[in-house]
Backbone as CSV, one residue per row, in Angstrom:
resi,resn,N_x,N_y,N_z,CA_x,CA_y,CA_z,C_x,C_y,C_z
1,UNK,17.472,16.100,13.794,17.134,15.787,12.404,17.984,14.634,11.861
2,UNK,19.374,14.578,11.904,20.523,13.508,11.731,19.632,12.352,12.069
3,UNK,19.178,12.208,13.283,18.765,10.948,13.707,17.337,10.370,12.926
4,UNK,16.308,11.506,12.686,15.651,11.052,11.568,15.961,10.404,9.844
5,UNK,17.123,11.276,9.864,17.644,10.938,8.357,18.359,9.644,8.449
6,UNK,18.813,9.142,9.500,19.469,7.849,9.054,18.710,6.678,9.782
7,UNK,17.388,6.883,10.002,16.346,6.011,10.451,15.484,5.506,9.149
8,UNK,15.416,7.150,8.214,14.924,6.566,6.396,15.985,5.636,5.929
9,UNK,15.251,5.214,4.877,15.874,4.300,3.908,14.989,4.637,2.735
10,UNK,15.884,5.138,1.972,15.478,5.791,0.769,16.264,4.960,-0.350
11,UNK,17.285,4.359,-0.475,18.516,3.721,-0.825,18.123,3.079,-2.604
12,UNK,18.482,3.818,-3.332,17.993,3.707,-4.845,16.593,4.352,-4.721
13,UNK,15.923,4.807,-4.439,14.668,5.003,-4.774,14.559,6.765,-5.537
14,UNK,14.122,6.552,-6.591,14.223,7.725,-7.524,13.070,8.907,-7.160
15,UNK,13.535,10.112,-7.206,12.864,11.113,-6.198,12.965,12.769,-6.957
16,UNK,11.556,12.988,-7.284,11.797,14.583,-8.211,11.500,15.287,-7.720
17,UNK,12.379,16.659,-7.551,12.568,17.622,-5.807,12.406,18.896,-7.473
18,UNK,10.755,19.824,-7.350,10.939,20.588,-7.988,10.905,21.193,-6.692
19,UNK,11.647,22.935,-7.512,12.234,23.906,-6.546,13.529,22.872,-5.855
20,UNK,14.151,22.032,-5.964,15.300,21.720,-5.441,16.326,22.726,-5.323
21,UNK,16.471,23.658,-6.295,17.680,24.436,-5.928,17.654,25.609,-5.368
22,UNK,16.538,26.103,-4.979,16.501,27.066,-3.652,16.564,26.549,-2.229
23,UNK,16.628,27.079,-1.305,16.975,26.922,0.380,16.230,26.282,0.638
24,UNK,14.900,25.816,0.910,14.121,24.792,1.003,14.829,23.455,0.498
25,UNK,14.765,23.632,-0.962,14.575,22.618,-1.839,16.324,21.754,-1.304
26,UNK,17.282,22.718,-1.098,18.763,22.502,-1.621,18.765,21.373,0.047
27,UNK,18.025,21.804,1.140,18.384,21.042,2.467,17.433,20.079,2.191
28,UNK,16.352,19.556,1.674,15.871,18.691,1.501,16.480,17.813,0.458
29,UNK,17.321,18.150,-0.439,17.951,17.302,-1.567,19.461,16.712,-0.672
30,UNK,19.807,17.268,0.352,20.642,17.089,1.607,20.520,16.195,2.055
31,UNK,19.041,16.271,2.487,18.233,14.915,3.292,18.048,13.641,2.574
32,UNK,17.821,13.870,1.384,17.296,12.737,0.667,18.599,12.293,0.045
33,UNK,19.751,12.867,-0.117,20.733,12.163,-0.171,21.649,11.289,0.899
34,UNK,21.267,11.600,2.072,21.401,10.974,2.856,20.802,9.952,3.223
35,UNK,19.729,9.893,2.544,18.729,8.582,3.153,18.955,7.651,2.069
36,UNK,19.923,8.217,0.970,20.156,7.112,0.039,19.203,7.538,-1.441
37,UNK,18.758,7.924,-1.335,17.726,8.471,-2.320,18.417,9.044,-3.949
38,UNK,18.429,8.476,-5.005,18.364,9.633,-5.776,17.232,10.538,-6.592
39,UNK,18.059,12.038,-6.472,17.022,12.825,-6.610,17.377,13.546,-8.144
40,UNK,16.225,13.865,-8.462,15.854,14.528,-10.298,15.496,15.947,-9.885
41,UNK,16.046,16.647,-9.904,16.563,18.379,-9.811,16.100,18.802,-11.251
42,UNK,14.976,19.889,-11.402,14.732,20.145,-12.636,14.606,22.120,-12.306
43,UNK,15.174,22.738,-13.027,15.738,24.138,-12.950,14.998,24.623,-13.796
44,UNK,14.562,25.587,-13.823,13.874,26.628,-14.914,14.923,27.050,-16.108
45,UNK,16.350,27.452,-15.380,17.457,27.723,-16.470,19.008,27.058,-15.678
46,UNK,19.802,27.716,-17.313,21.143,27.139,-16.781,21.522,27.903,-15.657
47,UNK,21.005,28.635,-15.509,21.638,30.086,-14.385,21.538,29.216,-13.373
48,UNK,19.901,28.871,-12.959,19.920,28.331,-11.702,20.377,27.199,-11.395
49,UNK,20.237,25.954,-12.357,21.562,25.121,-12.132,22.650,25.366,-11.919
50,UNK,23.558,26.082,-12.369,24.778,26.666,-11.879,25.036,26.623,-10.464
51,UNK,24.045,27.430,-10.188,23.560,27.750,-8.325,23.713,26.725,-7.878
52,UNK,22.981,25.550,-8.215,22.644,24.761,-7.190,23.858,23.997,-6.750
53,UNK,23.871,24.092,-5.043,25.330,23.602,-4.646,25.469,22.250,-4.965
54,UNK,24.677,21.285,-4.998,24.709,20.068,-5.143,24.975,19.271,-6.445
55,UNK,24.978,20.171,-7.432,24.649,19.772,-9.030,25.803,19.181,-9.151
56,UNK,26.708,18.454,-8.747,27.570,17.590,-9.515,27.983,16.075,-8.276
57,UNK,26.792,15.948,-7.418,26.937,15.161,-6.435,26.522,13.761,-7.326
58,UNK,27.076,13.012,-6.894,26.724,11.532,-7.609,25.186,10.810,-7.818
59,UNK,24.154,11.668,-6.553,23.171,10.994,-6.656,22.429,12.145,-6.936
60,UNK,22.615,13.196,-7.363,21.638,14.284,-8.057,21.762,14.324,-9.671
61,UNK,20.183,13.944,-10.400,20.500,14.423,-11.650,19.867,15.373,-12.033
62,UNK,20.279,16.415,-12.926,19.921,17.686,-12.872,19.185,18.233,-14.039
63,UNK,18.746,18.903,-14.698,18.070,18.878,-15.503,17.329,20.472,-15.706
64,UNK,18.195,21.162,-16.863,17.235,22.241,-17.113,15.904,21.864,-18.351
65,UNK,14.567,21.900,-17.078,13.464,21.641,-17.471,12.488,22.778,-18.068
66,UNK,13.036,24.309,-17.717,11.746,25.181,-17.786,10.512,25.418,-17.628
67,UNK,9.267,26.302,-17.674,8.398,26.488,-16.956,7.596,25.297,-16.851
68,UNK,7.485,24.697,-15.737,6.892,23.584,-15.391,5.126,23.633,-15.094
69,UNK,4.790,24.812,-15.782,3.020,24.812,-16.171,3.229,25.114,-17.719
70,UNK,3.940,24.189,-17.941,4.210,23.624,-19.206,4.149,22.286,-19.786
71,UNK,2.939,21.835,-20.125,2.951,20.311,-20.530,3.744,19.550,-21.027
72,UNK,4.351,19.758,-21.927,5.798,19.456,-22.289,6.417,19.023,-21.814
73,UNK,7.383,20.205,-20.783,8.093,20.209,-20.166,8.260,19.359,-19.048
74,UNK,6.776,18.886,-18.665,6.870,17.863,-17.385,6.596,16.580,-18.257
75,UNK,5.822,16.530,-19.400,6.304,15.159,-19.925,7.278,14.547,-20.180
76,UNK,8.218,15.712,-20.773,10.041,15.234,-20.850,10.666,14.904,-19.475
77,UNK,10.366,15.410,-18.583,10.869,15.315,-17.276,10.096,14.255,-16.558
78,UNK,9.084,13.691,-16.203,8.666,12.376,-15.922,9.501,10.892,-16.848
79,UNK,9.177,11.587,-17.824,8.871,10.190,-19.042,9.978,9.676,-19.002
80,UNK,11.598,10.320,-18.424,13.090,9.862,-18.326,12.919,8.893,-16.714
81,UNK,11.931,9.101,-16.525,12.391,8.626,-14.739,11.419,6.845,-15.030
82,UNK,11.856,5.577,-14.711,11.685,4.009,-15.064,10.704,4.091,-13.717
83,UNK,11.494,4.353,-12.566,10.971,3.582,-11.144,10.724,4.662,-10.310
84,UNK,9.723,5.519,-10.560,9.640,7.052,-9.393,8.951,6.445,-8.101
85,UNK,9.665,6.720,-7.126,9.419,6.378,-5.724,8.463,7.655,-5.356
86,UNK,9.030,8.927,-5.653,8.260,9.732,-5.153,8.553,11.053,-5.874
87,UNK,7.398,12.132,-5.582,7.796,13.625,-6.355,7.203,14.403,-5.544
88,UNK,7.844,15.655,-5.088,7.762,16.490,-4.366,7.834,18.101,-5.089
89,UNK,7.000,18.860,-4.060,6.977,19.725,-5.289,6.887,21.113,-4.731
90,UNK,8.234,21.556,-5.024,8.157,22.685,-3.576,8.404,23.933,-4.985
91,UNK,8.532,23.962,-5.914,8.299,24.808,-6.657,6.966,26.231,-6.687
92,UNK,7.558,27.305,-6.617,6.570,28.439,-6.391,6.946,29.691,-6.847
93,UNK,6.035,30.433,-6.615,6.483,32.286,-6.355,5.378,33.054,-5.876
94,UNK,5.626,34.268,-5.172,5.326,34.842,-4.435,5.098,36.282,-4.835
95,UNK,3.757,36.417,-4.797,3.737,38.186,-5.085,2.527,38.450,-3.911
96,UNK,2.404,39.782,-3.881,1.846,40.602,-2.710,1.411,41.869,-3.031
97,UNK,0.096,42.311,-2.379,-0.252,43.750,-2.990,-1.916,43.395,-2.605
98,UNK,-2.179,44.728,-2.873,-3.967,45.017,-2.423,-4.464,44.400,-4.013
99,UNK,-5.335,43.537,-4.139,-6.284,42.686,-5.437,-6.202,43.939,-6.349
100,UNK,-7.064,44.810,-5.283,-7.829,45.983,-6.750,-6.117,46.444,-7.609
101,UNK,-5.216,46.528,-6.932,-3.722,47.021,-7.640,-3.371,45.817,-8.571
102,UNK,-3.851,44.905,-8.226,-3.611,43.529,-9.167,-3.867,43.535,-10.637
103,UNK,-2.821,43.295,-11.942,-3.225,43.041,-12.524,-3.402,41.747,-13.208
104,UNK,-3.995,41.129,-14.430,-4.790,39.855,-14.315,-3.119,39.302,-15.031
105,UNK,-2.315,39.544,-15.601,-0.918,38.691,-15.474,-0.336,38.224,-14.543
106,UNK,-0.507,38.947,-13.705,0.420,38.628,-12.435,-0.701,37.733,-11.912
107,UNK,-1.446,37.757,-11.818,-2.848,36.825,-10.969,-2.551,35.473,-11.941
108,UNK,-2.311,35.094,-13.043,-2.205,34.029,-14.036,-1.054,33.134,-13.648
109,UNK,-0.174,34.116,-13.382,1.504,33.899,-12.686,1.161,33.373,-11.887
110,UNK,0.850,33.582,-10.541,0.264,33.021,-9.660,-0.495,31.974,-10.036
111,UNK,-1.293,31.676,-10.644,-2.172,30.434,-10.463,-0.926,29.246,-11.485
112,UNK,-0.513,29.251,-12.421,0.891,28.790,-13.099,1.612,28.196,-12.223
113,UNK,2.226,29.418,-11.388,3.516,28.885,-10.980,3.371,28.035,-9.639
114,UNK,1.939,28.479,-9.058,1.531,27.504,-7.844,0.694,26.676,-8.503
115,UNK,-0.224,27.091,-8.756,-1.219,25.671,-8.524,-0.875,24.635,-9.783
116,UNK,-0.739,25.282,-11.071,-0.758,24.792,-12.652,0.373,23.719,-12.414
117,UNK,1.356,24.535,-12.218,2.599,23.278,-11.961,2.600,22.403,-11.260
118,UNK,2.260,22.540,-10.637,2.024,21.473,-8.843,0.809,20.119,-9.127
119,UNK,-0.313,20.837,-10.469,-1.269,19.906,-11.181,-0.778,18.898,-11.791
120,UNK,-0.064,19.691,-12.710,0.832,18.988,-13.706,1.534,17.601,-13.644
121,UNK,2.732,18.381,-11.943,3.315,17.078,-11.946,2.858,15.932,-11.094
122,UNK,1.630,16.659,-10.085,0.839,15.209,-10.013,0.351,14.536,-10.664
123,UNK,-0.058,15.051,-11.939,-0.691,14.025,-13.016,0.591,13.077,-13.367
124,UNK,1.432,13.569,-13.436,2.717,12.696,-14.167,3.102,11.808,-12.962
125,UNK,3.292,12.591,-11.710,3.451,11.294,-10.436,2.781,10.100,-10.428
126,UNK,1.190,10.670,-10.726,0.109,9.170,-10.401,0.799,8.523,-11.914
127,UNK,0.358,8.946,-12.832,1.015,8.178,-14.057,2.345,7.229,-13.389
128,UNK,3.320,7.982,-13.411,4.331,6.965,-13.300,4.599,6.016,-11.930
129,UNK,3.857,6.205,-11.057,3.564,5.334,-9.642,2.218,4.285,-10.051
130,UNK,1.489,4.377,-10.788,0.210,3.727,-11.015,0.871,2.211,-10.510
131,UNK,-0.186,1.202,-10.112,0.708,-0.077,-10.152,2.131,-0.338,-8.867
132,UNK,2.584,0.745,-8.437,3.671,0.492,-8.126,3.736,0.992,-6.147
133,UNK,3.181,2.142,-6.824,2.286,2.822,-5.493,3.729,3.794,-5.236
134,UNK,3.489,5.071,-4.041,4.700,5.746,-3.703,4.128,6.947,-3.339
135,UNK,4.736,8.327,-3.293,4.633,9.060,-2.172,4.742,10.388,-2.883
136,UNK,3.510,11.401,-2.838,3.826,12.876,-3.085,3.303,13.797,-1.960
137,UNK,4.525,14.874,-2.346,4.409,15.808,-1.018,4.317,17.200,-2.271
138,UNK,3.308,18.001,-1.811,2.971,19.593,-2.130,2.993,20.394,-1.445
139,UNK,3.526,21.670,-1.450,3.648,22.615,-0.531,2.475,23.423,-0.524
140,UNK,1.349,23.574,0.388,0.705,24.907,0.063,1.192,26.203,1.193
141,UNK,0.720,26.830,2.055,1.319,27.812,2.990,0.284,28.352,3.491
142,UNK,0.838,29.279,4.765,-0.292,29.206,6.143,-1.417,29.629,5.093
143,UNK,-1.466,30.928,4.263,-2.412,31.221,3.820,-3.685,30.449,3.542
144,UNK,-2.971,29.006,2.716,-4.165,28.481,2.301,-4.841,27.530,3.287
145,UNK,-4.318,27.664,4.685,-5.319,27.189,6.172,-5.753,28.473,6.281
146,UNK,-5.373,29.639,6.761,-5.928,30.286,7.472,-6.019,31.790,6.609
147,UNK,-7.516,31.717,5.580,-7.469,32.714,5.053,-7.379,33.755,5.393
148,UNK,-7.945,34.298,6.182,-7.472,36.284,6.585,-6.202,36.367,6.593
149,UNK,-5.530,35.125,6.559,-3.758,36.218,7.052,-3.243,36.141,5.427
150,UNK,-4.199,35.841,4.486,-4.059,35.731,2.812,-4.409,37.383,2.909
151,UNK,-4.932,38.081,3.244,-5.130,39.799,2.931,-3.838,40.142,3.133
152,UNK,-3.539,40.792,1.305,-2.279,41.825,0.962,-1.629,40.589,-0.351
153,UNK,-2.337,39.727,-0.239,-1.715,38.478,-1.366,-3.042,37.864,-1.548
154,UNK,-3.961,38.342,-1.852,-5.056,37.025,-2.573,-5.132,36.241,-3.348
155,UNK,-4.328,36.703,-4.588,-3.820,35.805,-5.829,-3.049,34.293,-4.604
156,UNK,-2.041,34.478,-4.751,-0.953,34.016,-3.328,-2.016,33.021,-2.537
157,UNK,-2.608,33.223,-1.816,-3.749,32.570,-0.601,-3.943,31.519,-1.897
158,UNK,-4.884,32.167,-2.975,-5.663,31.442,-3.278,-5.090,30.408,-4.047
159,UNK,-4.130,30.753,-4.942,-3.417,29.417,-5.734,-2.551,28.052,-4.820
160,UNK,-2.286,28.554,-3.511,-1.949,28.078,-2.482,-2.879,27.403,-1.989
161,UNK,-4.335,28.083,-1.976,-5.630,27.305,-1.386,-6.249,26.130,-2.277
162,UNK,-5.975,26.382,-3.133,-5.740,25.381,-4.406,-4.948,23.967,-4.328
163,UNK,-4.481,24.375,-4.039,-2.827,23.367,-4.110,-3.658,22.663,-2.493
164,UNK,-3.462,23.017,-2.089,-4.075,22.573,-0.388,-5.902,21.404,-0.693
165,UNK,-6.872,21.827,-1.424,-7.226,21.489,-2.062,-7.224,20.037,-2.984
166,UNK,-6.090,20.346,-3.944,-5.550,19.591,-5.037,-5.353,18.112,-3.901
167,UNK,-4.652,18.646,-3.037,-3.553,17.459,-2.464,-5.158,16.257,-1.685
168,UNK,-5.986,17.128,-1.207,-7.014,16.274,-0.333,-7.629,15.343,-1.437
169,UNK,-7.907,16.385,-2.421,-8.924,15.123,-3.206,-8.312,14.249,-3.999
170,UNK,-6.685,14.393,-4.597,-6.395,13.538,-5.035,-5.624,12.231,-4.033
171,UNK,-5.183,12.745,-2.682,-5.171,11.553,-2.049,-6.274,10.836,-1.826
172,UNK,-7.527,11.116,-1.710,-8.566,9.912,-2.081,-9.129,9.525,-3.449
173,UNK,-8.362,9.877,-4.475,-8.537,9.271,-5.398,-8.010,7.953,-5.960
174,UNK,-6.571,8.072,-5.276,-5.629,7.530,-5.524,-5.145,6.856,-4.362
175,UNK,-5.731,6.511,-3.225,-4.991,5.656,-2.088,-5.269,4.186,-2.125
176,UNK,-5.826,3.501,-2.967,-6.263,2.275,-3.164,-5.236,1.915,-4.042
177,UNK,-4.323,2.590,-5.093,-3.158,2.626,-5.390,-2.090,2.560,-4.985
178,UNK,-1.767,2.978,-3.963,-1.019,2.798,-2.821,-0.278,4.177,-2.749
179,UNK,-0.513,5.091,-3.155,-0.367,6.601,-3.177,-0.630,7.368,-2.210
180,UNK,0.027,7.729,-1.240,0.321,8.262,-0.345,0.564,10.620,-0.753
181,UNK,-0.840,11.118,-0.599,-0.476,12.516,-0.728,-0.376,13.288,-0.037
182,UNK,0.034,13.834,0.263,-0.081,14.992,1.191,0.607,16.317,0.662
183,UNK,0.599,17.018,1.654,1.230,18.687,1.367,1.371,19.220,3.273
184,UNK,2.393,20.089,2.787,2.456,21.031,4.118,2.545,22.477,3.761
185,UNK,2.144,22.676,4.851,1.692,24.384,4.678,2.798,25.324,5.636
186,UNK,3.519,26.052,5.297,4.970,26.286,6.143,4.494,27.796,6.188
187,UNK,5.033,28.123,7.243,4.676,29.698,7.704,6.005,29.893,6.755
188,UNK,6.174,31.922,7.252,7.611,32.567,6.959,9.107,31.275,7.008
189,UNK,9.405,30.932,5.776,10.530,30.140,6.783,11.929,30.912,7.037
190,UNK,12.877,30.491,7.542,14.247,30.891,7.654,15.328,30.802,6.876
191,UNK,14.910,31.992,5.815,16.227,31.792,4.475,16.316,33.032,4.328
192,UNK,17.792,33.043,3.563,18.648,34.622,3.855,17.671,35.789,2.845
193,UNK,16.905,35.105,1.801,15.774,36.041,0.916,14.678,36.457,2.065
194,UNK,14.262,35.987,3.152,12.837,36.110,3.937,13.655,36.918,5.285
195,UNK,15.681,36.899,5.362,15.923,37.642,6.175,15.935,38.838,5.847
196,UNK,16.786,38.714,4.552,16.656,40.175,4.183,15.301,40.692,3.546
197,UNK,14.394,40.236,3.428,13.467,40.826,3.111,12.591,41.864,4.169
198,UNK,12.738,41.214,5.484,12.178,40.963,6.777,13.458,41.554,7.796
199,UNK,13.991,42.741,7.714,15.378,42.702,8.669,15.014,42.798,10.461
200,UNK,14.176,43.576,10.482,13.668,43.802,11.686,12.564,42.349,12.535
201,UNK,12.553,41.345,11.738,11.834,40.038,12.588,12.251,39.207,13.121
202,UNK,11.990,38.568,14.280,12.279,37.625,14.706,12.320,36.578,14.258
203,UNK,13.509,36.417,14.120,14.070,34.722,13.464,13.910,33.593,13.628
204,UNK,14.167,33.787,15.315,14.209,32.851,15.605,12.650,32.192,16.018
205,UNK,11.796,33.136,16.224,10.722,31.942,15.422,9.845,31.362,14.040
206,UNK,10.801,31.576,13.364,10.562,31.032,12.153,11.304,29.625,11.942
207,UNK,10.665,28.906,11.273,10.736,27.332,11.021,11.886,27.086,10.073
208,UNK,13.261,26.619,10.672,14.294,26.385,9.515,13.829,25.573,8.487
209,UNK,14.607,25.734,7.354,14.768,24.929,6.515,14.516,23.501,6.972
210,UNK,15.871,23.188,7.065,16.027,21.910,7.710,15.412,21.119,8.637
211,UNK,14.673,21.754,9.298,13.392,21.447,10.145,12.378,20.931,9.223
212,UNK,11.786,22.221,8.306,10.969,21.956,7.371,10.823,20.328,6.705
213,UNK,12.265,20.265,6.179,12.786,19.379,5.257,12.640,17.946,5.689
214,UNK,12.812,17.863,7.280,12.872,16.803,8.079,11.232,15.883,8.313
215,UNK,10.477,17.055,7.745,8.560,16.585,7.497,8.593,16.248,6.064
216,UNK,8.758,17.047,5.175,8.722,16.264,4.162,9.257,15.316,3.999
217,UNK,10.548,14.948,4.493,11.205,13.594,4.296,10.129,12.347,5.160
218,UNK,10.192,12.714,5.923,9.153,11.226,6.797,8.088,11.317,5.301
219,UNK,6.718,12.289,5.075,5.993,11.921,4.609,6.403,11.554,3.035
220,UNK,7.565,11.439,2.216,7.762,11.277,1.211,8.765,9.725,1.562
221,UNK,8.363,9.561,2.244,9.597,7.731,2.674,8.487,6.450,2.733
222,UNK,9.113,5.670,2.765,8.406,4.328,3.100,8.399,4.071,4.600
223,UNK,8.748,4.875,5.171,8.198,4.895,7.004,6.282,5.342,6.860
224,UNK,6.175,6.743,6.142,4.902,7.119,6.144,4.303,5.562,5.202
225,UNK,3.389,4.950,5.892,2.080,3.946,5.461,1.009,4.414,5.568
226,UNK,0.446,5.255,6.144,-0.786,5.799,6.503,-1.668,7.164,6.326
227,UNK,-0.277,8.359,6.371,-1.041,9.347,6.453,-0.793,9.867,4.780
228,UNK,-2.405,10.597,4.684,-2.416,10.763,3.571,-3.811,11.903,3.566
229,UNK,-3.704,12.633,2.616,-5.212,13.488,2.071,-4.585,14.759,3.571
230,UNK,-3.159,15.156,3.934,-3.204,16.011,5.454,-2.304,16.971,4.563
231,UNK,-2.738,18.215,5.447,-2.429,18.977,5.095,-1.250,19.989,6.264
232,UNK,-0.011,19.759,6.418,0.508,19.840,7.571,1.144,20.965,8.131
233,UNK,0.632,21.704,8.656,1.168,23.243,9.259,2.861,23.127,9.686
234,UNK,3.690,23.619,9.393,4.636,23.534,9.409,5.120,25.044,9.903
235,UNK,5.254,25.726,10.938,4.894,27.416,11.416,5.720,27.706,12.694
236,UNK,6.725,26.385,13.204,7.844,26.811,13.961,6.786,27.474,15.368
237,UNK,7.345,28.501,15.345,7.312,29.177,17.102,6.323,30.617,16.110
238,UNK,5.939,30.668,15.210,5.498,31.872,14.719,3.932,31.735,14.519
């Protein structure tokens, strides 16, 4: 991975990592500081800023933004950034259960915190790239490739299937712009919440972090010229 990260050149280029301060987000804000990049860290609260190990590094600026399927909230948080190279958007949550046990809040939650937000700040990405051109990456997950393994989370699959979705048609909306979209779709990954959640699984084929992190970085750089509207399985040995 080292050897990928110092092959980017990211070097000033301004970069908004939602979900930055969870395990995903925190090794990819790793990466992109290494490639020179600075990155715009936006937190739901002060709590989780606190957390985040990186929050007082020179090229992270941080920012408690709140619920980001909040119009507002992503207008204040775009509208500060002059020159956005790129926005990434690993922001989510996760619930699980048989539909019929479902009730329609938690199903709303779900469509919010995946798909609504993830809308949002692509609208504000193309906005502030228009003209300039640059690079977004969305997370959707295996679910939203391979629906049956969405049974026990349908809400989940589907706001995910969404997002998976979102990313195809707006990279051909927008590639004559010079907008580069994509998303990857990451199985179980390898963080101490999915160990302990999971004590009895095999780990080791699940897709690190940092592995993870090492795809989004190519497709969120000025190395990626080409690929765009893909949707990229990211699923390790699992």
């Amino acid at each position: 991975m080292q050897d990928m990260i110092t092959a980017m050149d990211l070097r000033d280029r301004h970069v908004v990592i939602t979900g930055g301060a969870g395990a995903l987000g925190s090794a990819l804000v790793e990466a992109l500081i290494a490639a020179g990049a600075v990155c715009h860290v936006p937190c739901l609260n002060e709590a989780e800023a606190q957390r985040f190990r990186l929050r007082d590094h020179k090229q992270v600026v941080l920012s408690v933004t709140g619920n980001l399927a909040d119009e507002g909230n992503i207008g204040r948080l775009y509208g500060g950034i002059a020159a956005l190279w790129a926005s990434i958007h690993l922001a989510g949550g996760f619930a699980a259960g048989p539909l019929r046990e479902a009730n329609v809040e938690t199903l709303r939650q779900q469509i919010d915190i995946n798909f609504i937000s993830c809308l949002l700040c692509c609208r504000a990405a193309v906005k502030g790239m228009t003209g300039k051109g640059g690079r977004i990456v969305n997370v959707a997950a295996r679910p939203a490739l391979e629906w049956r393994s969405g049974a026990g989370m349908a809400g989940y699959a589907a706001s995910k299937a969404a997002v998976a979705a979102l990313t195809v048609a707006l990279a051909e909306e927008v590639a004559k712009d010079g907008i580069l979209v994509n998303a990857i779709a990451p199985s179980i990954m390898d963080t101490p919440a999915n160990r302990n959640a999971m004590p009895k699984a095999d780990y080791a084929l699940w897709p690190k972090v940092e592995e993870v992190a090492a795809t989004i970085l190519f497709l969120a750089s000025p190395d990626n010229r080409v690929t765009r509207g893909a949707v990229v399985p990211v699923y390790g040995k699992s």
